[in-house]
N, C-alpha and C positions, 0 to 999 in steps of 0.2 A: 700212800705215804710220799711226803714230797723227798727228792733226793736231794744230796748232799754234796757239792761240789768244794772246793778249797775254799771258794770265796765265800760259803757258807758258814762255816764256823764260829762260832761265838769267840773263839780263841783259840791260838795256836799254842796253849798250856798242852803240854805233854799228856796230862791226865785229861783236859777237856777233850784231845783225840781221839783217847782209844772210847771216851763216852759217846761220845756224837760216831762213833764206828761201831762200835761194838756193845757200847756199855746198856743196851736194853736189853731185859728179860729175855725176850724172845731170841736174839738173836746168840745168845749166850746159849740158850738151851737146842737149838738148831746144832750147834758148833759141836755142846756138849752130846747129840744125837747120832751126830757123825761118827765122832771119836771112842765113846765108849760102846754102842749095841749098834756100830755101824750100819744106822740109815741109810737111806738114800735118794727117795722118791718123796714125791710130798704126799702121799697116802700115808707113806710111812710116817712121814713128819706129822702128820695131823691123827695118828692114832697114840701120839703121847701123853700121859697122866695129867698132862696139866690143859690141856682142849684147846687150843692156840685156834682161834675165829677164823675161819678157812681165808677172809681177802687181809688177815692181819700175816699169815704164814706168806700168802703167793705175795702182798707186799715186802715181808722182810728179807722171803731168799730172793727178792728181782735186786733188792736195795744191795744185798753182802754181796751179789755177783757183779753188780756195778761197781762195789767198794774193790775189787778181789780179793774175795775172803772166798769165795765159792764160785766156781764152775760148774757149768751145765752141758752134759753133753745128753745128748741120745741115746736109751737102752739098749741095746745092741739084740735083746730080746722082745722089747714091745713097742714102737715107734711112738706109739702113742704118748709114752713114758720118759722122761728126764731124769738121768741121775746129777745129784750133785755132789760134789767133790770137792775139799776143800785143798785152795791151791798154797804154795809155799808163803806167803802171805798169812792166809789162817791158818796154815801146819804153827806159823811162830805163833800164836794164842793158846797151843797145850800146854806150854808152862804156865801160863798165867789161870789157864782150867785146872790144872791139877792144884795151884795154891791156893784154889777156891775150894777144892775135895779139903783138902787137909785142914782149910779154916772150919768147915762146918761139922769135920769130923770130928773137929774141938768144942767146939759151940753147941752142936744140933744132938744132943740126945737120943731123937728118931733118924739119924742119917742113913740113909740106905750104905753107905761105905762102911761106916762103922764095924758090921761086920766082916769086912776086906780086910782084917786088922794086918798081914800079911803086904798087899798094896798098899797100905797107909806107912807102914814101915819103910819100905822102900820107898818111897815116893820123899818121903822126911829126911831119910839117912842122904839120899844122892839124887836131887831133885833134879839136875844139866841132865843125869846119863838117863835117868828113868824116861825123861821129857826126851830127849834123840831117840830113842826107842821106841815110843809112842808116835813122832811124828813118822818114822820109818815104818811101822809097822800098818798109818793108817795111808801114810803113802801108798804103800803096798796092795790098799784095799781091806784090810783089816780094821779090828776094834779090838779095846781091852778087855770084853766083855761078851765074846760071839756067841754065846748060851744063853745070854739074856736075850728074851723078848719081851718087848711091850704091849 
């Protein structure tokens, strides 16, 4: 994947940024892997439901650590192994994940939240305080969802 520098943009529309940053599939569902069943490895990353093409993954977290949306450090248990982490940069993209939960919770009949009716609640009634909670808590090294595996 070719990177993306300023002078690359199509446009500096507000909405053409966060698409040319963020706005593909992949990189949305990377973000979304961190935040709710706290990945971290790209083992992990590539044993998700949807099979993301092994040089489409190591292209898109090289691309979001270049954008800073994610960081890469060293596992402190297997060298061999990289965690990523997303920095204050992608911490601000859980509000805009979480209005993506509640659109689909709407729309999607099969949505795996759907049953979260609880999360879905909170998330609708006080979207600022849920979203600083969520960026605190994946700061921390957490996720909304530590029981979930995939």
């Amino acid at each position: 994947m070719k990177t993306t520098s300023k002078e690359d943009f199509r446009s500096h529309c507000a909405v053409n940024y966060g698409v040319e940053i963020f706005g593909d599939r992949w990189s949305l569902l990377i973000i979304r892997d961190i935040v709710f069943v706290g990945k971290k490895t790209y083992g992990e990353f590539l044993k998700s439901e949807e099979k993301i093409a092994t040089n489409v993954l190591a292209s898109r977290l090289a691309f979001l650590e270049e954008q800073g949306i994610l960081s890469r450090t060293p596992s402190p248990d297997d060298g061999r192994k990289d965690y990523y982490t997303l920095t204050e940069k992608g911490l601000d993209l859980i509000p805009i994940v979480l209005n993506i939960v509640l659109w689909s919770a709407r729309y999607d009949a099969k949505s795996y939240v759907r049953p979260q009716k609880d999360f879905v609640k909170r998330i609708s009634r006080n979207p600022v305080q849920v979203s600083e909670e969520v960026k605190a808590l994946v700061r921390s090294g957490g996720c909304i969802f530590p029981n979930v595996k995939e």
